[in-house]
PyMOL commands that place a pseudoatom at each C-alpha (Angstrom):
pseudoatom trace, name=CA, resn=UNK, resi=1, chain=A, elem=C, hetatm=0, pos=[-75.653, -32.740, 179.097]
pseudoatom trace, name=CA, resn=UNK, resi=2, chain=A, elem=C, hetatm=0, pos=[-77.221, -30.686, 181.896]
pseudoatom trace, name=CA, resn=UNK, resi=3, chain=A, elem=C, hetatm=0, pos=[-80.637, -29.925, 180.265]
pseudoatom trace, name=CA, resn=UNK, resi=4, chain=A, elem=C, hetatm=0, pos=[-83.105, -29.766, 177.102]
pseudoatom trace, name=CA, resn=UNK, resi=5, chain=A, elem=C, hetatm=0, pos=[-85.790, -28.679, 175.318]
pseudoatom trace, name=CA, resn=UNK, resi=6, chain=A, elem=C, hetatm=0, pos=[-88.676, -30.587, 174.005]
pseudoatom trace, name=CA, resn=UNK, resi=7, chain=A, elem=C, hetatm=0, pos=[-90.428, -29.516, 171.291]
pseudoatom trace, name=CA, resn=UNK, resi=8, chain=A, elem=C, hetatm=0, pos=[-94.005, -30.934, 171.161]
pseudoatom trace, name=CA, resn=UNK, resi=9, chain=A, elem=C, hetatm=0, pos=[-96.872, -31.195, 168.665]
pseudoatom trace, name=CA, resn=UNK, resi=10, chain=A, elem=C, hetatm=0, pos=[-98.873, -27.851, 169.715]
pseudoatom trace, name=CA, resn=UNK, resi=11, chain=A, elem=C, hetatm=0, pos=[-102.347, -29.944, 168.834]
pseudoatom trace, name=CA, resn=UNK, resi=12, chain=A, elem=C, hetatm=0, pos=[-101.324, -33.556, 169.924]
pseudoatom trace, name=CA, resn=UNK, resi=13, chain=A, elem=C, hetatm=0, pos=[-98.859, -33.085, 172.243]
pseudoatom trace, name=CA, resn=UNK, resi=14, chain=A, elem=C, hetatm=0, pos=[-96.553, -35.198, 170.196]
pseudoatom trace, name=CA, resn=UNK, resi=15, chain=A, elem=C, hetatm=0, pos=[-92.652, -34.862, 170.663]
pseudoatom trace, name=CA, resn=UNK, resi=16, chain=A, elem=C, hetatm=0, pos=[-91.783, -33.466, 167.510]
pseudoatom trace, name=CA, resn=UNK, resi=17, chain=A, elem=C, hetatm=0, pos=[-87.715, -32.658, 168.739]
pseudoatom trace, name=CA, resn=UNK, resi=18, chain=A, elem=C, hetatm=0, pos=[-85.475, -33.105, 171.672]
pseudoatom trace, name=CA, resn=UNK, resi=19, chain=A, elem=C, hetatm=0, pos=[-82.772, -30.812, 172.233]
pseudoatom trace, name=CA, resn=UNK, resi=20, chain=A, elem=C, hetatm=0, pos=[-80.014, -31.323, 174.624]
pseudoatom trace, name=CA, resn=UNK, resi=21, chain=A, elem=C, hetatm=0, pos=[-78.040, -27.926, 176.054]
pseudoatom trace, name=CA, resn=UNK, resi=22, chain=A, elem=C, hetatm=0, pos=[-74.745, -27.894, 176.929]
pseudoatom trace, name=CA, resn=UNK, resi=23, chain=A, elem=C, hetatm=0, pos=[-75.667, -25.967, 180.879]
pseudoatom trace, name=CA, resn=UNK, resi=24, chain=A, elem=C, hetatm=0, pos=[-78.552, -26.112, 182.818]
pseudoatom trace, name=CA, resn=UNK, resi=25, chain=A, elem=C, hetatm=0, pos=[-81.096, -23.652, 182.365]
pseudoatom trace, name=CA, resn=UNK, resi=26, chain=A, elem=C, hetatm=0, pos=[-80.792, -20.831, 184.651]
pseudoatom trace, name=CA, resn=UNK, resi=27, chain=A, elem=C, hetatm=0, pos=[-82.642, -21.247, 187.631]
pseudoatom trace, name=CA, resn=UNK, resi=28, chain=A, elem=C, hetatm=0, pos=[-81.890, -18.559, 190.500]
pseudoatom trace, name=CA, resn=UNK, resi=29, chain=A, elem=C, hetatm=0, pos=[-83.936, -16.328, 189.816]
pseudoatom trace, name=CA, resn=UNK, resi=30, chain=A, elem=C, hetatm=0, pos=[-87.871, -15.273, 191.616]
pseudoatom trace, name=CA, resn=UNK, resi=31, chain=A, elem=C, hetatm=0, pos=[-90.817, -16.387, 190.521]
pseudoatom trace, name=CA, resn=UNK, resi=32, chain=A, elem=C, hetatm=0, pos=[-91.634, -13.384, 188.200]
pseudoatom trace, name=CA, resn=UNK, resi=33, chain=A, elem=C, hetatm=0, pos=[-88.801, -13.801, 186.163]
pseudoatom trace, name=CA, resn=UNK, resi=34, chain=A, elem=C, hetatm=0, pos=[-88.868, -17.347, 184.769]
pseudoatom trace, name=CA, resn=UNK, resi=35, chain=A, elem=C, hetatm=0, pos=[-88.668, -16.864, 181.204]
pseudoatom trace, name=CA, resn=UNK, resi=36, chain=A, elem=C, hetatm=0, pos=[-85.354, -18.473, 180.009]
pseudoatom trace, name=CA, resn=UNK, resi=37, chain=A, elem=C, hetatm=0, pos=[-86.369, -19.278, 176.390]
pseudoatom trace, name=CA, resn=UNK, resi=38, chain=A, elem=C, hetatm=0, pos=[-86.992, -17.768, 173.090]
pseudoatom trace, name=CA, resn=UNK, resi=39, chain=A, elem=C, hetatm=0, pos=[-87.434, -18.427, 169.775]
pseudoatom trace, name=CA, resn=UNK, resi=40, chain=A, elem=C, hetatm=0, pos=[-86.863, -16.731, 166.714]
pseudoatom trace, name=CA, resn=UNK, resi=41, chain=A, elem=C, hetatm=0, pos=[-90.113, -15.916, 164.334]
pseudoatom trace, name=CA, resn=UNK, resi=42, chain=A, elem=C, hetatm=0, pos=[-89.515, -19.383, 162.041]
pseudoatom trace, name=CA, resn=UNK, resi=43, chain=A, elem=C, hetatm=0, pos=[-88.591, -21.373, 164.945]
pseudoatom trace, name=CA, resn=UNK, resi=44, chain=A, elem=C, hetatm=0, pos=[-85.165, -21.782, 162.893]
pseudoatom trace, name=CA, resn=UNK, resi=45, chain=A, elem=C, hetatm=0, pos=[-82.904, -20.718, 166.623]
pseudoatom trace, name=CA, resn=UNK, resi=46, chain=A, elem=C, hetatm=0, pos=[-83.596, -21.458, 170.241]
pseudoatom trace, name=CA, resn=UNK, resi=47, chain=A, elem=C, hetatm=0, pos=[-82.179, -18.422, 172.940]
pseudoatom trace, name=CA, resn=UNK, resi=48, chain=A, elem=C, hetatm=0, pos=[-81.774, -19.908, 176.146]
pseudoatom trace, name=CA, resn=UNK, resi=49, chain=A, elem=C, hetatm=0, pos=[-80.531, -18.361, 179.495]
pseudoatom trace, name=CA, resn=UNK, resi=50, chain=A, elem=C, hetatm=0, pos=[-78.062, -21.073, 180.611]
pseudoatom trace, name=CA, resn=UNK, resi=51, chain=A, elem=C, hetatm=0, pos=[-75.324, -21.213, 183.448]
pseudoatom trace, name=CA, resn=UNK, resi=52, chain=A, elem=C, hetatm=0, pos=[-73.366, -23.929, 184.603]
pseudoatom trace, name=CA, resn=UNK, resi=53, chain=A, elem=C, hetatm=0, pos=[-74.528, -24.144, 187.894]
pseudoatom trace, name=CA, resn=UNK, resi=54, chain=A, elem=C, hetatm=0, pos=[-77.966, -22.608, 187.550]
pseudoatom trace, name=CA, resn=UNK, resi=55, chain=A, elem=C, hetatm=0, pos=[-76.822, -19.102, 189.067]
pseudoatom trace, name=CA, resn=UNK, resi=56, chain=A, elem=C, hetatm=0, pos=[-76.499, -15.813, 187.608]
pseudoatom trace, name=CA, resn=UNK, resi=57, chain=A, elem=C, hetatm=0, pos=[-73.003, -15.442, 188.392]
pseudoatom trace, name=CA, resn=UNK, resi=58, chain=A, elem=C, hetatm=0, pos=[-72.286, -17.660, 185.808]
pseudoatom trace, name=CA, resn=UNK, resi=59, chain=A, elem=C, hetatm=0, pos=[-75.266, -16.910, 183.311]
pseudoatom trace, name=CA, resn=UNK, resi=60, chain=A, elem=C, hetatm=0, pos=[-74.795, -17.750, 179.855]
pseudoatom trace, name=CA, resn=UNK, resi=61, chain=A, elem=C, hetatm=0, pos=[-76.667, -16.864, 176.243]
pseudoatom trace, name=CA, resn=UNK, resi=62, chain=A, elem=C, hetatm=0, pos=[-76.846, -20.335, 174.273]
pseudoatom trace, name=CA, resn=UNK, resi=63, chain=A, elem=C, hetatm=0, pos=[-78.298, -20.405, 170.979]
pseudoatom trace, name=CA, resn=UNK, resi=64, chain=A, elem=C, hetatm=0, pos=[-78.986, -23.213, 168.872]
pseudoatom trace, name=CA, resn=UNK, resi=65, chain=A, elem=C, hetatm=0, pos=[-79.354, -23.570, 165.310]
pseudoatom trace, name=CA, resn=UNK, resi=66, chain=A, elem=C, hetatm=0, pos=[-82.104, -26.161, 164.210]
pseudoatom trace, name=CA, resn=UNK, resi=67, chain=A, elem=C, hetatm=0, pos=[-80.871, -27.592, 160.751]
pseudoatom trace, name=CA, resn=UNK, resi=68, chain=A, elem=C, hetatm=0, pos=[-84.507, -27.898, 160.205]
pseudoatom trace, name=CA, resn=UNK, resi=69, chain=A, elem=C, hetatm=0, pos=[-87.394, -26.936, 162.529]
pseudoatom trace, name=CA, resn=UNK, resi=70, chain=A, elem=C, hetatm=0, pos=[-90.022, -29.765, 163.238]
pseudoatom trace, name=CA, resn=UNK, resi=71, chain=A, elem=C, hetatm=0, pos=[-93.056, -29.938, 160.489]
pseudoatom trace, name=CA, resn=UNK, resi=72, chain=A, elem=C, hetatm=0, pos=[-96.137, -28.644, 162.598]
pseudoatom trace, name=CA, resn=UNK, resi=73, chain=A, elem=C, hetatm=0, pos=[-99.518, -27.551, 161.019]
pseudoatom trace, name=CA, resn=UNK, resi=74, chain=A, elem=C, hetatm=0, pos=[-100.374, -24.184, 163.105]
pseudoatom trace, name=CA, resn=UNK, resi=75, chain=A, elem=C, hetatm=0, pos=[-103.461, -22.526, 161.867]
pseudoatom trace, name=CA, resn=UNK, resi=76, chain=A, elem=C, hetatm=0, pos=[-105.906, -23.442, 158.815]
pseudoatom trace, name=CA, resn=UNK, resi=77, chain=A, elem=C, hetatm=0, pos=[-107.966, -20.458, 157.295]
pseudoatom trace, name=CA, resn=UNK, resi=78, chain=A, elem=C, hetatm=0, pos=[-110.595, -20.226, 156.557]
pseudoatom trace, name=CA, resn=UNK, resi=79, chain=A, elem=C, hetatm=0, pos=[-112.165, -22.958, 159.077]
pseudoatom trace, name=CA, resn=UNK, resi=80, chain=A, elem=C, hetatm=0, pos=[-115.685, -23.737, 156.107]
pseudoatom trace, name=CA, resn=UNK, resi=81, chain=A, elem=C, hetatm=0, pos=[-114.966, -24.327, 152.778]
pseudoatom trace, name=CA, resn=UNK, resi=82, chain=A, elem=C, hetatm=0, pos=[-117.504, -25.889, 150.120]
pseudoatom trace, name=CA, resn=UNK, resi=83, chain=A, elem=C, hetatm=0, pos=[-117.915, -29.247, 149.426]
pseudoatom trace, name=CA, resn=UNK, resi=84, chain=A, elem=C, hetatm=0, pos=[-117.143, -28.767, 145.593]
pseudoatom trace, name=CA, resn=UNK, resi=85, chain=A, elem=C, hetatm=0, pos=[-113.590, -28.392, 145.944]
pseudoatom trace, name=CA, resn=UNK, resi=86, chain=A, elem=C, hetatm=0, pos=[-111.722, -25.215, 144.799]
pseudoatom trace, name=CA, resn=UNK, resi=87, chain=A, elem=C, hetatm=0, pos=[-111.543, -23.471, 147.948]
pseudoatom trace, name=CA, resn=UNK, resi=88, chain=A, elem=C, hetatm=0, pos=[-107.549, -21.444, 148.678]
pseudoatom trace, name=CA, resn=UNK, resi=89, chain=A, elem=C, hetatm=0, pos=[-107.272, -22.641, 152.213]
pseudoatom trace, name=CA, resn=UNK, resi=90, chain=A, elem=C, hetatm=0, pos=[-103.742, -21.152, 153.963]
pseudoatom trace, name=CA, resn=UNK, resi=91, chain=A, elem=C, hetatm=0, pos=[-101.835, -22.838, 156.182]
pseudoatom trace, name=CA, resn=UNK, resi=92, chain=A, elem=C, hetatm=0, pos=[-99.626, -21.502, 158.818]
pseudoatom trace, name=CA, resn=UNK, resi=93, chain=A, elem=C, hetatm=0, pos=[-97.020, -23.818, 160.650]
pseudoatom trace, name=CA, resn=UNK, resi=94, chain=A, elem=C, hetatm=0, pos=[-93.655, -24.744, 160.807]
pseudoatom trace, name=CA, resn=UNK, resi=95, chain=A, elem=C, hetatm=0, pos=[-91.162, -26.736, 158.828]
pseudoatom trace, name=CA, resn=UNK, resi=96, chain=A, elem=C, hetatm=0, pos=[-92.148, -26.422, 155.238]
pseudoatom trace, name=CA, resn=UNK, resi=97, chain=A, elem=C, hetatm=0, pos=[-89.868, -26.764, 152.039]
pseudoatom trace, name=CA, resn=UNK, resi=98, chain=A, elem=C, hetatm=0, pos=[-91.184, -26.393, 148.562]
pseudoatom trace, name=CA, resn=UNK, resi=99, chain=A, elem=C, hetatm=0, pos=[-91.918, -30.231, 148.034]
pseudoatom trace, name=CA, resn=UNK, resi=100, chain=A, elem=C, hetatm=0, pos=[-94.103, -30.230, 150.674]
pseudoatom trace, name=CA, resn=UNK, resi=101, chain=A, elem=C, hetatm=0, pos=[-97.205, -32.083, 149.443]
pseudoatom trace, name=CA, resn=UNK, resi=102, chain=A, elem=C, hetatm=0, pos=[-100.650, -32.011, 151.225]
pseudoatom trace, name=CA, resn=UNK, resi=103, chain=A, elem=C, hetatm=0, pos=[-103.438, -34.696, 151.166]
pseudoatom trace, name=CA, resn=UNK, resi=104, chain=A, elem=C, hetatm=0, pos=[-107.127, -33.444, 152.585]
pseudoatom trace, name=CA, resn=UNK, resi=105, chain=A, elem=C, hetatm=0, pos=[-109.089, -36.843, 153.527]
pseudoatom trace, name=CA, resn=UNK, resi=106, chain=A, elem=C, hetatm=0, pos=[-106.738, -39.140, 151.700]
pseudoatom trace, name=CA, resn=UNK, resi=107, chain=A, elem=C, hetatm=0, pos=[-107.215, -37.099, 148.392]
pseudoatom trace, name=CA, resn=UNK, resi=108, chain=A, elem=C, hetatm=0, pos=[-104.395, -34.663, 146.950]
pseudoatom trace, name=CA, resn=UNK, resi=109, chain=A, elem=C, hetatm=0, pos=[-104.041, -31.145, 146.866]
pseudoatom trace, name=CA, resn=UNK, resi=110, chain=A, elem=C, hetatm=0, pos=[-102.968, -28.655, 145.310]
pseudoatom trace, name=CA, resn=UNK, resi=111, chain=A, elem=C, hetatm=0, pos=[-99.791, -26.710, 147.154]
pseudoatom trace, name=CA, resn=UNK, resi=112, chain=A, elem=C, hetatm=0, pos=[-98.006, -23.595, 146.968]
pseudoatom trace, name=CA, resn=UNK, resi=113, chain=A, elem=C, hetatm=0, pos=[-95.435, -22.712, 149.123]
pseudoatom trace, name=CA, resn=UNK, resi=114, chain=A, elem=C, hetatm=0, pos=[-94.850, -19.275, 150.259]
pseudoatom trace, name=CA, resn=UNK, resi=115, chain=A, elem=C, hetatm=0, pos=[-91.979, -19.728, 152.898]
pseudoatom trace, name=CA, resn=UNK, resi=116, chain=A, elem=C, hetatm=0, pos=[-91.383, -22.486, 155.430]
pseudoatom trace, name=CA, resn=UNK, resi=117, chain=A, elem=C, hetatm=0, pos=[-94.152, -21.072, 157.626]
pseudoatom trace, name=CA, resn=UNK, resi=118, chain=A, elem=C, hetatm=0, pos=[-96.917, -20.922, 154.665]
pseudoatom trace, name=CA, resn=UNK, resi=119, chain=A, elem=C, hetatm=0, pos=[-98.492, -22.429, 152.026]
pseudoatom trace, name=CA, resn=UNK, resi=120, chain=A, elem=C, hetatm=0, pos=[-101.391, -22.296, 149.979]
pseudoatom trace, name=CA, resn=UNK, resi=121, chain=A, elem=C, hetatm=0, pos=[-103.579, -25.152, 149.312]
pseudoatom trace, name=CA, resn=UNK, resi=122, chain=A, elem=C, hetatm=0, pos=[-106.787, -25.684, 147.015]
pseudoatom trace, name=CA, resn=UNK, resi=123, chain=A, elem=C, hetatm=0, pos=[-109.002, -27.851, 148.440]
pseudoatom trace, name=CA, resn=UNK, resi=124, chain=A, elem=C, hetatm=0, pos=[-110.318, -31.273, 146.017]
pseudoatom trace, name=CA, resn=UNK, resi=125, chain=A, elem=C, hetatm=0, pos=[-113.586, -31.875, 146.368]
pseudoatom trace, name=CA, resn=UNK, resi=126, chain=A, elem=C, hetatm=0, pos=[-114.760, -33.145, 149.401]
pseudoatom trace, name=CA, resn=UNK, resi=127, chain=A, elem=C, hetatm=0, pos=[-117.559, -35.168, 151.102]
pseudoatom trace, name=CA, resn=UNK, resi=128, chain=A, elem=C, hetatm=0, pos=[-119.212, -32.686, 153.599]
pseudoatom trace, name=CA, resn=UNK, resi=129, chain=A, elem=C, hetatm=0, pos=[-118.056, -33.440, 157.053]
pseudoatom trace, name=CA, resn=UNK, resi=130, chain=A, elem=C, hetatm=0, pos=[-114.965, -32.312, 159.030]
pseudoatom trace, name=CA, resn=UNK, resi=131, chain=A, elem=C, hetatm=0, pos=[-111.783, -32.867, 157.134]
pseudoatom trace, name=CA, resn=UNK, resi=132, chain=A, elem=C, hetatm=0, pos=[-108.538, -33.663, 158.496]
pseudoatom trace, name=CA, resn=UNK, resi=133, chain=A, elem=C, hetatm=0, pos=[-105.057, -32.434, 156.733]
pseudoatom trace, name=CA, resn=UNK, resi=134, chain=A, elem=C, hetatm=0, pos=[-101.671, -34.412, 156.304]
pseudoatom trace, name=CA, resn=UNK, resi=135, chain=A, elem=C, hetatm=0, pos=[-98.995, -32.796, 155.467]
pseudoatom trace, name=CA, resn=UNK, resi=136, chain=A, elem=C, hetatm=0, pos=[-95.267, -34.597, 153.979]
pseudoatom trace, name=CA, resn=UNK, resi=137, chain=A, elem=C, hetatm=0, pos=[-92.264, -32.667, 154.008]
pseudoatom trace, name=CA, resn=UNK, resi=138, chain=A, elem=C, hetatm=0, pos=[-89.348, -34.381, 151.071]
pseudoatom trace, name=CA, resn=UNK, resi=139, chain=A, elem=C, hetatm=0, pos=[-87.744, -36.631, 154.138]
pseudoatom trace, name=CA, resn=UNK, resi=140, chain=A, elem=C, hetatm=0, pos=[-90.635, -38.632, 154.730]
pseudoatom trace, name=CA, resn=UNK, resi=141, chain=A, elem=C, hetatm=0, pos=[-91.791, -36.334, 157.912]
pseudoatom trace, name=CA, resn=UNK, resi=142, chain=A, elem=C, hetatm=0, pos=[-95.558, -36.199, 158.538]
pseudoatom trace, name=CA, resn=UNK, resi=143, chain=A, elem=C, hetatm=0, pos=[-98.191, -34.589, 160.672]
pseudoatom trace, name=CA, resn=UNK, resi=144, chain=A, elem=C, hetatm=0, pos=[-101.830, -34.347, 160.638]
pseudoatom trace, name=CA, resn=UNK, resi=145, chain=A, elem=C, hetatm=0, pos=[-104.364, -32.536, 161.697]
pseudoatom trace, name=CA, resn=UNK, resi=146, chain=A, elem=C, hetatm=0, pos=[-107.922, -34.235, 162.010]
pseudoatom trace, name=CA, resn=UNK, resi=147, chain=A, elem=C, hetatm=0, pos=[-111.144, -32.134, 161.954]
pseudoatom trace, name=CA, resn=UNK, resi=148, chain=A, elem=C, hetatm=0, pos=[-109.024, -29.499, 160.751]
pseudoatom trace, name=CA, resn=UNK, resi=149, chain=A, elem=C, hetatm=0, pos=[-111.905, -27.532, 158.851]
pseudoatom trace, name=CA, resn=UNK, resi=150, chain=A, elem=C, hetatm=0, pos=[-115.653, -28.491, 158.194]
pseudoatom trace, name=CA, resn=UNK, resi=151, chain=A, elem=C, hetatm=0, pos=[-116.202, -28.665, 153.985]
pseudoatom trace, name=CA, resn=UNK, resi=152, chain=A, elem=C, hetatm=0, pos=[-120.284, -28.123, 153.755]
for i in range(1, 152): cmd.bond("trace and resi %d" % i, "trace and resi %d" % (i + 1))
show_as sticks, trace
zoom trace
C-alpha cells in the first residue's frame, strides 16, 4: 500500500475511517494544483488522482466504494429550541440508516429518517442548558456531539 486517506470526526477530530490506496497520491504537480481528492455528495465514493510513482506520466483515477460511510453528526438546526420538548430539530451528517436512534442528554428521541444524510428529530423535554446529541447507527456505531444546541 503506497498511501491513504483518513477520514476524521469534522468536530473532534476523531478518526472515524482509514483507507489504504493501491498508488501514491499524485504528487508532481505546482503548488496551485494540489487537489487530488473528491468525494461524492453522500460521502458513499472517494476520487483520487493516483500514480504509481507520484508523476503524471503515470496518473491514475482510483475510486473507492465505502460499504458504509462513517456516522458523523454535521449540522443541527435550529441551534434554540424550548425547554418543553416538542421542538423538529434536523440533522445533517453522514452515515445514517433507518434504525438510527438518537438520545438528547441521555433521554430518547423521536427520529425520522429522510436519507443517510438526514433525519428529523423531536426534541423530549429538556432541562435548559446546552444539550449534547448521540447518535447510534444498527451496528453499534456512535458519535456525539456536546453543546450541540442551547434548549431555553
Amino acid at each position: 500500500m503506497e498511501g491513504g486517506i483518513d477520514i476524521l470526526d469534522a468536530h473532534s477530530g476523531a478518526l472515524r475511517l482509514r483507507i489504504f490506496l493501491p498508488q501514491q497520491f499524485m504528487t508532481d504537480v505546482d503548488g496551485l494544483h494540489g487537489s487530488f481528492l473528491a468525494t461524492d455528495e453522500n460521502g458513499q465514493r472517494l476520487f483520487a488522482i493516483t500514480s504509481s510513482d507520484g508523476t503524471p506520466q503515470n496518473a491514475a483515477l482510483t475510486i473507492v466504494q465505502l460499504v458504509a460511510v462513517p456516522l458523523g453528526i454535521g449540522t443541527i438546526a435550529p441551534s434554540t429550541v424550548a425547554a418543553t420538548g416538542g421542538a423538529i430539530l434536523t440533522i445533517r451528517g453522514s452515515g445514517f440508516q433507518s434504525a438510527t436512534a438518537l438520545t438528547i442528554n441521555g433521554k430518547a428521541a423521536s427520529v425520522t429518517f429522510k436519507d443517510a444524510n438526514t433525519l428529523l428529530v423531536v426534541t423530549p423535554s429538556l432541562a435548559p442548558r446546552f444539550s449534547a446529541d448521540r447518535d447510534h447507527k444498527s451496528d453499534g456505531e456512535t458519535v456525539s456531539l456536546d453543546a450541540a444546541f442551547i434548549a431555553n
